[in-house]
N, C-alpha and C positions, 0 to 999 in steps of 0.2 A: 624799253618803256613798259611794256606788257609785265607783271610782276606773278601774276597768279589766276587760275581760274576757276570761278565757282558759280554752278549751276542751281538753283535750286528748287523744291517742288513744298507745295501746301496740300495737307491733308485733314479731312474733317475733324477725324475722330483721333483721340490718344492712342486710343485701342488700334487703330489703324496703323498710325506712324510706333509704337509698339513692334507690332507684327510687321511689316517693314525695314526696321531697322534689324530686328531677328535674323530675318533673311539674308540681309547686305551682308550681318555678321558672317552666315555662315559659310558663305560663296566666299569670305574672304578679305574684303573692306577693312580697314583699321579706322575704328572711331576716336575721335578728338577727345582728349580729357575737356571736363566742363559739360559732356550732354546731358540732357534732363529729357525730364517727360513731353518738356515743349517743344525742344529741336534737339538734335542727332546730328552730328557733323563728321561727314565720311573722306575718307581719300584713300588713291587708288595706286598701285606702282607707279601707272602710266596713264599723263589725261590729255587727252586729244578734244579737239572741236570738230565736227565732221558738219557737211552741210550736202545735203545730196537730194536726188530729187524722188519723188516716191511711187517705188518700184511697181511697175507694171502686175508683176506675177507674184503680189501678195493677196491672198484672200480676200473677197470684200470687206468682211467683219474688221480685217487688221486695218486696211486703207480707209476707214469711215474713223477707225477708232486714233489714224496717226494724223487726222488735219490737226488736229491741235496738239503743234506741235511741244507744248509745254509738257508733256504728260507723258513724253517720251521720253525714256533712257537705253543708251546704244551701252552691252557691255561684249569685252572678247574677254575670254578667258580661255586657259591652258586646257581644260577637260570640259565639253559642253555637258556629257553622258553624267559628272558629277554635279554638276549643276540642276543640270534635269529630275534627278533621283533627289535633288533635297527641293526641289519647285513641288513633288509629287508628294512629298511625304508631307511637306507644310500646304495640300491641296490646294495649291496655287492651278489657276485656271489656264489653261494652255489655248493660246489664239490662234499660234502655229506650230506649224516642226516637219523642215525639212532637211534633208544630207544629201551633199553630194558625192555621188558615187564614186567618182574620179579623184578624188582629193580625199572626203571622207569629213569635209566641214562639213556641221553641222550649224542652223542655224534654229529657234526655236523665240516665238514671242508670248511670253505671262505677262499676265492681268494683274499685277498686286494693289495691297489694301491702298484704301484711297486715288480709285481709280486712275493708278499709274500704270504706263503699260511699259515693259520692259524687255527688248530685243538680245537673247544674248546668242555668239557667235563664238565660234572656234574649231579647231583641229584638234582632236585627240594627240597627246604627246607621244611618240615612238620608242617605246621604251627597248633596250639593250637586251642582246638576247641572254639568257640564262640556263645553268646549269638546275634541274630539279634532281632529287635522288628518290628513289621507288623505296620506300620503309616497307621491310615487311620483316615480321617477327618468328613467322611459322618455322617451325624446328629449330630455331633458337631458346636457350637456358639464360637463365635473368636471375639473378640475386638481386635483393632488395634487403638496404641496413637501413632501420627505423629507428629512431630515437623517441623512447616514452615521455621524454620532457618537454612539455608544452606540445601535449600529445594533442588538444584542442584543435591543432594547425597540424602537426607529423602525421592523424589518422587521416585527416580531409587530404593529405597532399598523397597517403599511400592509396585511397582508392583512386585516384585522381589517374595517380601511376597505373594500376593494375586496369584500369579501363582504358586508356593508352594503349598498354600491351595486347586486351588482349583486342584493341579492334583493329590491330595491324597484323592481329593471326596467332597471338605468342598463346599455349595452350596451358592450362591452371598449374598443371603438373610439372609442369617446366619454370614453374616460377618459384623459387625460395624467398620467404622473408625472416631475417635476424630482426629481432630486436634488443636496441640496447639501451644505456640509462638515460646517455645522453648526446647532445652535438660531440664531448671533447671522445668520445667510445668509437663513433663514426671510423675515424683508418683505422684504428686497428681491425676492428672487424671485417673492413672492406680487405684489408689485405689478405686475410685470413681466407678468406669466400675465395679472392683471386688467386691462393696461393696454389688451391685444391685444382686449380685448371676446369672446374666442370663447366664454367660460366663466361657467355659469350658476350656479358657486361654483366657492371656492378653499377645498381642507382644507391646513392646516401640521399637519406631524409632527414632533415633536422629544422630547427627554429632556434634564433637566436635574436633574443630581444634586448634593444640598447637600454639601460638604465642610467642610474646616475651615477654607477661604480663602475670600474675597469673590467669589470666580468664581465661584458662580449666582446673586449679589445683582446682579453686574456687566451678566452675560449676561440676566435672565430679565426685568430693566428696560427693557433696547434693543430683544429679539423677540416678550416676551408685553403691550407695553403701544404705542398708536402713537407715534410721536415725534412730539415736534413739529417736528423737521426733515423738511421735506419729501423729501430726497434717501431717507430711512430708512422712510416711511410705508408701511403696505401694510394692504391687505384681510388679515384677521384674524378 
């Protein structure tokens, strides 16, 4: 019988329900095609009805502000800590905020515009543990192939590089840069640098912009793939 369910809340101002629906966005809400400036229509993965009675060991401020219960919205979500950090950024007023230590739920109640008040709830998710690698460059040699065409982009991406290098330790003198005409110049030069053995990588710089001719189908086949011509091949 039951087909669907929708809750819903009235706000004075535009400007209110505005900034309201901002936030629902950013927490994660998908809005309904057709909203306007008048109403906003949200839905959620998952919508529950909860009916419960109101907790002893909420703050005054919260329990005066939850008798009416129209003005209440209960949300869980997967990261309460993200949540929090965009309530604070869009200085949303915070009523509560507690976690528990044993579990590590976190629960926290904001104020938002058109004095709604909004309980959200959840567990940080447990993420898998991972491999990190320690980068460091000190007494390592670096070649660097730059390409002067559409150097507007190739020069921004070489400092880019050399400031990379050197704040993982890599020292001036230990860095080479070729330059050459263009993307299609890239391996061969790069093999050339690799061939000498002095160099503990090769970085290639290039830009290659799509136009309306086969000229970056042509070029970006020859320098960003190896060839199988040996004379063409290069570290990459």
């Amino acid at each position: 019988m039951l087909k669907s369910l929708h809750i819903g809340r009235y706000v004075a101002k535009r400007e209110d329900l505005r900034a309201l629906a901002g936030f629902l966005e950013a927490i994660g809400f998908e809005r309904f095609p057709g909203s306007d400036e008048r109403a906003a229509i949200f839905s959620a993965p998952v919508g529950m009805l909860s009916v419960n009675a109101l907790p002893t060991e909420y703050p005054a401020e919260v329990r005066d502000r939850l008798k009416d219960v129209n003005r209440l919205i209960v949300l869980e979500v997967t990261n309460p800590d993200d949540v929090f950090d965009i309530a604070e950024k869009r200085k949303l007023k915070v009523l509560a905020d507690s976690t528990v230590k044993k579990t590590g739920e976190r629960s926290f109640s904001l104020e938002l515009p058109g004095e709604i008040i909004v309980t959200v709830h959840g567990k940080p998710e447990s993420k898998p543990a991972g491999l990190d690698g320690e980068l460091r460059a000190k007494g390592k040699r670096f070649g660097i192939v730059v390409s002067r065409f559409n150097a507007f982009i190739t020069e921004r991406l070489l400092q880019g590089a050399l400031d990379g290098l050197r704040r993982l330790g890599a020292r001036a003198h230990d860095i080479v840069i070729m330059r050459v005409p263009g993307s299609f110049e890239l391996p061969v030069a790069a093999r050339m640098m690799a061939q000498t053995g002095k160099y503990d990588a090769i970085i290639n710089l290039g830009c290659l912009l799509r136009g309306e001719t086969a000229h970056y189908d042509v070029i970006v086949n020859e320098c960003a793939i190896p060839s199988r011509n040996a004379s063409s091949q290069a570290l990459l």
